[in-house]
C-alpha positions as CSV (number, residue, x, y, z in Angstrom):
1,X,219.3,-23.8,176.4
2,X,218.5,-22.3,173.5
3,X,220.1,-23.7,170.2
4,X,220.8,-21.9,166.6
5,X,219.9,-23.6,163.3
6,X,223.8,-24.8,162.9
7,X,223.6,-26.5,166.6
8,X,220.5,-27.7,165.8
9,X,221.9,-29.6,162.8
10,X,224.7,-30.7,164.5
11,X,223.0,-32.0,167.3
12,X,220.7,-34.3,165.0
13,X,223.6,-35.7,163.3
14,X,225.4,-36.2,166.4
15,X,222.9,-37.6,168.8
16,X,221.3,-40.9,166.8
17,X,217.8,-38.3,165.8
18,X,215.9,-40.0,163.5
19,X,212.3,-38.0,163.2
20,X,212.2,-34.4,164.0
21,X,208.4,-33.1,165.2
22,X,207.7,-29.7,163.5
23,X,205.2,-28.7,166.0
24,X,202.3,-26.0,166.1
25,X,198.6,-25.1,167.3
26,X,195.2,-24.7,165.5
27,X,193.7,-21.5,166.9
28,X,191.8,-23.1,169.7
29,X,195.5,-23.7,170.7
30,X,195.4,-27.5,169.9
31,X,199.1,-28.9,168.9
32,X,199.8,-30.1,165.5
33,X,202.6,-31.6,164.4
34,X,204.6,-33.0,161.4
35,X,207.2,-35.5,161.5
36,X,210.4,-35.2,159.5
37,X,213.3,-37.0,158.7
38,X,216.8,-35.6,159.3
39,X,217.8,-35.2,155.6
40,X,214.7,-32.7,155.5
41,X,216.2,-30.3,158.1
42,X,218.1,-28.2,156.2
43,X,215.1,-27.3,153.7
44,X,212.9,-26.6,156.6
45,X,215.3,-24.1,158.1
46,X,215.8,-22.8,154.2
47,X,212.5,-22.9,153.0
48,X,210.1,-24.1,155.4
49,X,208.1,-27.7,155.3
50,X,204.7,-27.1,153.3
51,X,201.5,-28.7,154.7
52,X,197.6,-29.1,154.0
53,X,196.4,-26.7,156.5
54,X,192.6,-27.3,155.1
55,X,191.7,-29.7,157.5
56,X,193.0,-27.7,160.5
57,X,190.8,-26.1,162.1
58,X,190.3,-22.3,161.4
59,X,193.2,-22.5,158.9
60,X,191.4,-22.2,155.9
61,X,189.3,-24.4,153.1
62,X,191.0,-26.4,150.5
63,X,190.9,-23.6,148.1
64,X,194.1,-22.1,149.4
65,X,195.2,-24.6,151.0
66,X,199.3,-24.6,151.1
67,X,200.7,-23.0,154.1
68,X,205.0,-23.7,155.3
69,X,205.8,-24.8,158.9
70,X,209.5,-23.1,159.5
71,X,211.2,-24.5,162.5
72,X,212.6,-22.4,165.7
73,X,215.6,-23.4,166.2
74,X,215.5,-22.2,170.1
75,X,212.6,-24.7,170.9
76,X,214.8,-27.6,170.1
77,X,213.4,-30.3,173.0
78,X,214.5,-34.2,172.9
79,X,210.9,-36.3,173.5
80,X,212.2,-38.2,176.3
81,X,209.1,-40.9,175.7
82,X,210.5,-41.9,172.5
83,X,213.4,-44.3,172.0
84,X,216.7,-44.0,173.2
85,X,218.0,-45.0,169.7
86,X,216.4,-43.4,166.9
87,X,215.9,-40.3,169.2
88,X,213.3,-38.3,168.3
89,X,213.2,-34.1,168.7
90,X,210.7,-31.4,168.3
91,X,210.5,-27.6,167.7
92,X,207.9,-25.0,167.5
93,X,207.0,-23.7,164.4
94,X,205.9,-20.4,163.1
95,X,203.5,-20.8,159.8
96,X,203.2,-19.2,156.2
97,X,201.8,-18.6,153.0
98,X,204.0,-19.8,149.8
99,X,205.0,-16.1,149.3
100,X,206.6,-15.5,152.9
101,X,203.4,-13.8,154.4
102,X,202.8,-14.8,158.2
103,X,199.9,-16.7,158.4
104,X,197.3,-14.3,160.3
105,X,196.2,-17.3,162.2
106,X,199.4,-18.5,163.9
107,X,198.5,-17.4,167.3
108,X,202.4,-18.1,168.1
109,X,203.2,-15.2,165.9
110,X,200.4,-13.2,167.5
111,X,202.1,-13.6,171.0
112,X,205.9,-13.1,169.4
113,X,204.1,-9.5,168.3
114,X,202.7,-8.6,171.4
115,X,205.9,-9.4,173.3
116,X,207.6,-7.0,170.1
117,X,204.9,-4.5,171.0
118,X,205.5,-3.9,174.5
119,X,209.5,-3.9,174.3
120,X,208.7,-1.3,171.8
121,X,207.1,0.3,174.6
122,X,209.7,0.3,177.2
123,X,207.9,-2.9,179.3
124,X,208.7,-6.9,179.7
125,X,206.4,-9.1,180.3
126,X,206.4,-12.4,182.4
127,X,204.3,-15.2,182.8
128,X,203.6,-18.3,184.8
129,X,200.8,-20.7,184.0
130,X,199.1,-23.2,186.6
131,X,196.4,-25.8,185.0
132,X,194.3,-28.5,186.5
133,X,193.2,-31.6,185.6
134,X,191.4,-34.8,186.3
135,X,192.3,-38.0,186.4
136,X,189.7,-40.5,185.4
137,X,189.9,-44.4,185.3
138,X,189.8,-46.3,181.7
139,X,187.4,-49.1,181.1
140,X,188.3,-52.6,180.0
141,X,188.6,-51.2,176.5
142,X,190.7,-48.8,177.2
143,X,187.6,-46.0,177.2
144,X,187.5,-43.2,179.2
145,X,185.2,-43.4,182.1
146,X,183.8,-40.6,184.5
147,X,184.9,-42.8,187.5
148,X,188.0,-40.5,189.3
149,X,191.6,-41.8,189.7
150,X,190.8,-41.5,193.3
151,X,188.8,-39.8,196.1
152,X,191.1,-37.7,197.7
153,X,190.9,-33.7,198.3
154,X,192.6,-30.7,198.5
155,X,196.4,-31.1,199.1
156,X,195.8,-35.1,200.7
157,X,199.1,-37.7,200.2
158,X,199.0,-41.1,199.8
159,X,197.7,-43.8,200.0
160,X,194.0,-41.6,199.6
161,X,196.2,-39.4,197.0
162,X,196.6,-41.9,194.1
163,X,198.0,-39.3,191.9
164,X,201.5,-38.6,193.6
165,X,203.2,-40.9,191.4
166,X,201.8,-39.7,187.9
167,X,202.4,-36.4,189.3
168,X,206.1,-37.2,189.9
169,X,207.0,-38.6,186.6
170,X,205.3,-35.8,185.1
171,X,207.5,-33.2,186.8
172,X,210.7,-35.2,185.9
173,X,209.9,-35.6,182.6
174,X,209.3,-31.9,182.1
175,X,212.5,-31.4,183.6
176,X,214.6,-33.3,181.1
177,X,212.7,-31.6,177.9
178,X,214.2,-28.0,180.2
179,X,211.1,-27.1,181.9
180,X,210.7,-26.5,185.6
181,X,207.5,-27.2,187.3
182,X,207.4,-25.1,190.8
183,X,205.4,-27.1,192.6
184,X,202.4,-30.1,192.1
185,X,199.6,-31.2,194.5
186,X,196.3,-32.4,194.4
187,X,193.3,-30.6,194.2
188,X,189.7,-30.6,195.9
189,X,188.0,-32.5,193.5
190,X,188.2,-36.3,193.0
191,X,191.3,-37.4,190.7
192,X,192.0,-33.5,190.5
193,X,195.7,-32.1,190.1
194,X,197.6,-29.3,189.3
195,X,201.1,-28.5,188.3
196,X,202.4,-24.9,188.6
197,X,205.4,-23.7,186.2
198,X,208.6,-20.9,187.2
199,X,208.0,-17.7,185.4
200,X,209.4,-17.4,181.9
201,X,209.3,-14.8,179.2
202,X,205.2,-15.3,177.5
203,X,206.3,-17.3,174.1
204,X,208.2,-20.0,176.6
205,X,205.7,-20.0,178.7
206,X,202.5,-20.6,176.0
207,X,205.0,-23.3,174.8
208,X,205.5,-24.8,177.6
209,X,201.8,-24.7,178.2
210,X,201.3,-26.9,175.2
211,X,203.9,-28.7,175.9
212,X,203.0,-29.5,179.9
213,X,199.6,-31.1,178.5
214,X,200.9,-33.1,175.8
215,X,203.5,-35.1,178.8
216,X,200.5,-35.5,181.2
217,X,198.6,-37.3,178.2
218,X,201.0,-39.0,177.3
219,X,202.3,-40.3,181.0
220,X,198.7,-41.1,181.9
221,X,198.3,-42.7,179.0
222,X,201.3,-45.3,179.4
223,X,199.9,-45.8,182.9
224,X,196.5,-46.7,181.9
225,X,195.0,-43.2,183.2
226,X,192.7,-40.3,181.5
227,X,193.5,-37.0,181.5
228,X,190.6,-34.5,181.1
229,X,191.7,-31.1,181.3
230,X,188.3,-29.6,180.2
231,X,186.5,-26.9,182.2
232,X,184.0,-28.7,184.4
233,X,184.3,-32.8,183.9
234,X,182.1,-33.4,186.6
235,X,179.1,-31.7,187.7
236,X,178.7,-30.3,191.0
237,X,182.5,-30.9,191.5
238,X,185.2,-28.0,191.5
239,X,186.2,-27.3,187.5
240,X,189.4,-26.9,186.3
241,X,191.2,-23.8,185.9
242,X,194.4,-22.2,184.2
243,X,195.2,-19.6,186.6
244,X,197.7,-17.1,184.7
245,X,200.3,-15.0,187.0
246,X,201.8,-11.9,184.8
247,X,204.7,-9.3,186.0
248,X,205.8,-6.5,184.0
249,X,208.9,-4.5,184.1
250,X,209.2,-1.3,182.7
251,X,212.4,-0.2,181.5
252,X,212.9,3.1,183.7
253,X,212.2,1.1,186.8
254,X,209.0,2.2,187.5
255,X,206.7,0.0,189.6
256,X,203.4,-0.4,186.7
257,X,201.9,-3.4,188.5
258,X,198.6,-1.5,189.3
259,X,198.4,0.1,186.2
260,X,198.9,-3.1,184.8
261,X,196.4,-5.1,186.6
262,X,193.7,-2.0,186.0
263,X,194.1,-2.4,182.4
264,X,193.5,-6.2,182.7
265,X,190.4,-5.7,184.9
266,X,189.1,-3.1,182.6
267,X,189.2,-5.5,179.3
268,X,188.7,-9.0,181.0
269,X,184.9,-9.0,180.1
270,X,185.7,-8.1,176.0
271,X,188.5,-10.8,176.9
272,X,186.9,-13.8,177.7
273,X,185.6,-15.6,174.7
274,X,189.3,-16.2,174.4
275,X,189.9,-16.9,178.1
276,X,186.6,-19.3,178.1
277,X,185.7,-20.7,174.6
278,X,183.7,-23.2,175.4
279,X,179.9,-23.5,176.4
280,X,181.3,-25.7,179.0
281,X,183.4,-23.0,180.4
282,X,180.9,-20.5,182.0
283,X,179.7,-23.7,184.3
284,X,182.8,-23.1,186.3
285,X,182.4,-19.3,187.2
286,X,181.0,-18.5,190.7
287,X,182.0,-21.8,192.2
288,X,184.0,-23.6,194.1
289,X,187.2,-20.5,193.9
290,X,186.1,-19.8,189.6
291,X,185.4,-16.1,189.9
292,X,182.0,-14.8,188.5
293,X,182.8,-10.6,189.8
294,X,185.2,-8.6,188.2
295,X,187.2,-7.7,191.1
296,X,190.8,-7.8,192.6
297,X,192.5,-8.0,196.2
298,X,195.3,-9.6,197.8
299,X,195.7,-13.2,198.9
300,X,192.0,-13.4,198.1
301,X,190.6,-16.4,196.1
302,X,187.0,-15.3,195.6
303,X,188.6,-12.6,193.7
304,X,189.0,-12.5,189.8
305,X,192.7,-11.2,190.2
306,X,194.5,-11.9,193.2
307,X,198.0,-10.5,194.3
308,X,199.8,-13.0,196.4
309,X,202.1,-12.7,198.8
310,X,205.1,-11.9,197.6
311,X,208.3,-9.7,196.9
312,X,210.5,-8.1,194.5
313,X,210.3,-10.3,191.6
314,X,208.5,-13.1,192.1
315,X,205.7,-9.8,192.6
316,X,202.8,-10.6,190.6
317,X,199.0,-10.7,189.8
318,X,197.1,-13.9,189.2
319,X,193.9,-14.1,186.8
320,X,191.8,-16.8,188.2
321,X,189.3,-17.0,184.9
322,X,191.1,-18.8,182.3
323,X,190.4,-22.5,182.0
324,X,192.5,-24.8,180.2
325,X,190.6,-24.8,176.9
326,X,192.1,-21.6,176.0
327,X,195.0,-21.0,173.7
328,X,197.4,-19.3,175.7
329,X,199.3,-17.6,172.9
330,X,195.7,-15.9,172.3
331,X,195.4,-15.3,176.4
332,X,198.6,-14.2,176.9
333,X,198.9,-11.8,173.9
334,X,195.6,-10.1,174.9
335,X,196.9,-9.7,178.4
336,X,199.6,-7.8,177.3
337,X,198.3,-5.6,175.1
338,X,195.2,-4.9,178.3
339,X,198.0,-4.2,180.5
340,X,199.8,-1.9,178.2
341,X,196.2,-0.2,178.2
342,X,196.4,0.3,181.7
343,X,199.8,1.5,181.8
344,X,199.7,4.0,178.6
345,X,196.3,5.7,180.4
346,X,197.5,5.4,183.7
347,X,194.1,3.5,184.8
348,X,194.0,3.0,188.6
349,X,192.6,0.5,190.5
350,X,189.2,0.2,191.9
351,X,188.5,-0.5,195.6
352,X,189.9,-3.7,196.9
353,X,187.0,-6.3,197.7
354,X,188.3,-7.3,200.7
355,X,185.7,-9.7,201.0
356,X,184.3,-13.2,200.7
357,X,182.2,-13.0,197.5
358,X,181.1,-16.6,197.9
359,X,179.5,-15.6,201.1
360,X,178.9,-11.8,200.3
361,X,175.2,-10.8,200.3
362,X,173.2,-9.4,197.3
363,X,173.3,-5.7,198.0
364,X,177.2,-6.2,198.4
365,X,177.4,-8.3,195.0
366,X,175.1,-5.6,193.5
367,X,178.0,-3.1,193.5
368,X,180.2,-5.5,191.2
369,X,179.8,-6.2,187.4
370,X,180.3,-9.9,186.4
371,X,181.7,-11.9,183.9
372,X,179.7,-12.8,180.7
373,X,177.3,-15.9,181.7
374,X,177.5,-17.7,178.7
375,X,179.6,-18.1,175.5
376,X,177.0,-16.4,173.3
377,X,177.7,-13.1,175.9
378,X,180.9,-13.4,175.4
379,X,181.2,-13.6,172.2
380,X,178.8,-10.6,171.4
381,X,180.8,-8.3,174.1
382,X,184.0,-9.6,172.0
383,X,182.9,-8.7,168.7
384,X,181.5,-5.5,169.2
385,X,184.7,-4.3,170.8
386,X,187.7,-1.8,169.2
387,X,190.2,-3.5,171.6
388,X,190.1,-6.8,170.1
389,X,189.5,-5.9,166.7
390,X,192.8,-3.9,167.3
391,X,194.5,-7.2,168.5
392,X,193.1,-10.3,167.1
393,X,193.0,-10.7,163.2
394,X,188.9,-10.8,161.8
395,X,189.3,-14.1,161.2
396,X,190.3,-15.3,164.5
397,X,187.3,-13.9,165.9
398,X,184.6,-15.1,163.1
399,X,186.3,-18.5,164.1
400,X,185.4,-17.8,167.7
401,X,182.4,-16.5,167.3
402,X,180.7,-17.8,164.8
403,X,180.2,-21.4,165.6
């Protein structure tokens, strides 16, 4: 449900609310928040609740430092974690300078424009986000350890799947702050999980991406559990990915899926210092599923994009890349404005690989490009190209890329 300011107000004064969590990201799309109380609410929907932004990352030193978080009223969520007296709520917030002036590093607001961008176009976008995780034990202080929840693989139950439990009260606990996970099993590696989400228009579904890992912390947390949702925790073990599915839907009808994923496929490599931002990420590519070619086909998991199998609109392409370090307001914005590429030139598709690339030999890699093979790659191909300088603000990128 999505709530105006006026429900919004009501609803606090109603329902026993007592702190209100004005949420938001740094640009490496970790969440932020402030806490309010409810006498505050009406200035922040007036005026907006200033902050120090010059210890966030990216945002800035402390010589202009004041920036104003202003509430969305639609992203109204109860915490259901929180007491049941003395409730406590949170939105998402967009950010800005004293004077009104978006703040060209809320990647929330970078999203919002890409979604304005294509409607402008005549095409809607979709998303639906899957990340893994691992669960790791805690030592007798209550430190993380590398020793996994459990030893159990791909899709195993209990007892040798220790996870179901966590996995369940995660799911229901998404489901009373209105978000619907699709499915949850365990993965191949040890302690590994993964959660997949419905499809939802791209700002609800980056929000509920940042959302989804800030319940699994926090319900692995109250039973005694790590969470590490960072590319590769263990070495020589499958790492963990953020596998994105994307529809469109063009306004006259037309079928743009191809064109779409073409577009994607052609900008993935000046992409990925956004998709992968950490030196850590570039370990996962070329193992264990992580694509390393750029290359597409259907039910295929070797491949960088896979179509599944499926109809009408649950029709889709899957970008296997991603890892959960990236901020998907930056991921998602960029894979709309690659497929809108694709669709405005009318790119086609190369070949299908219709093949194992795991098992493929090198004359047959040979014909593919890859992926960068390290951040510094990455970042050079990134820099250097007119499509993201078109789409992502200077300072974004010098962020990036110039660590």
């Amino acid at each position: 449900m999505k709530y105006s300011k006026e429900e919004v107000m009501q609803y606090v004064q109603e329902d026993d609310v007592k702190f209100i969590r004005l949420a938001f990201c740094d640009v490496f799309g970790k969440q932020k928040n402030i806490s309010i109380m409810p006498d505050e609410l009406p200035r922040a929907f007036e005026y907006g609740i200033a902050f120090d932004a010059s210890a966030i990352a990216g945002f800035g030193d402390e010589t202009h430092s004041d920036l104003l978080l202003h509430p969305d009223p639609e992203t109204l969520t109860l915490l259901p974690w929180r007491p049941e007296h003395g409730k406590v709520v949170r939105m998402f917030s967009s950010i800005s300078y004293p004077d009104g002036t978006p703040f060209e590093c809320d990647t929330r607001n970078l999203l919002r424009q890409a979604v304005k961008d294509a409607k402008q176009a005549g095409y809607t976008f979709a998303f639906g986000a899957e990340q893994e995780f691992y669960l790791f034990e805690l030592d007798e202080k209550s430190n993380p350890t590398k020793k996994p929840y459990d030893e159990a693989g791909y899709m195993d139950i209990a007892p040798e799947d220790r996870g179901e439990n966590i996995r369940r009260e995660i799911c229901l606990t998404l489901e009373q702050m209105g978000i619907r996970p699709e499915s949850s099993h365990h993965e191949e590696g040890p302690g590994q999980n993964e959660i997949d989400f419905r499809y939802s228009d791209p700002l609800s579904a980056a929000d509920n991406t940042l959302t989804f890992q800030t319940v699994v912390k926090t319900v692995c947390r109250r039973n005694g559990i790590y969470v590490d949702f960072s590319p590769k925790p263990l070495d020589g073990k499958p790492g963990n990915g953020f596998h994105i599915n994307i529809s469109v839907k063009a306004d006259d009808g037309s079928d743009q899926l191809y064109h779409m994923i073409a577009g994607i496929l052609n900008k993935v490599k000046e992409m990925t210092a956004f998709l992968n931002p950490t030196e850590e990420s570039y370990k996962r590519f070329g193992v264990d599923k992580a694509p390393k070619y750029i290359s597409w086909s259907s039910e295929n998991r070797s491949q960088l994009v896979r179509i599944p199998a499926a109809v009408g609109e649950y029709r889709r392409a899957e970008l296997r890349s991603p890892d959960p370090a990236a901020n998907p307001y930056l991921a998602f914005a960029l894979m709309i404005y690659a497929g809108l590429y694709g669709i405005e030139n009318k790119l086609t598709m190369p070949e299908a690989a219709d093949i194992n690339l795991y098992k493929a030999d090198s004359k047959t890699l040979a014909n593919y490009k890859t992926l960068p093979n390290n951040l510094s790659s990455a970042c050079a191909i990134a820099t250097a190209s007119d499509f993201i300088r078109a789409h992502i603000p200077t300072s974004i990128l010098d962020i990036y890329c110039s660590k």
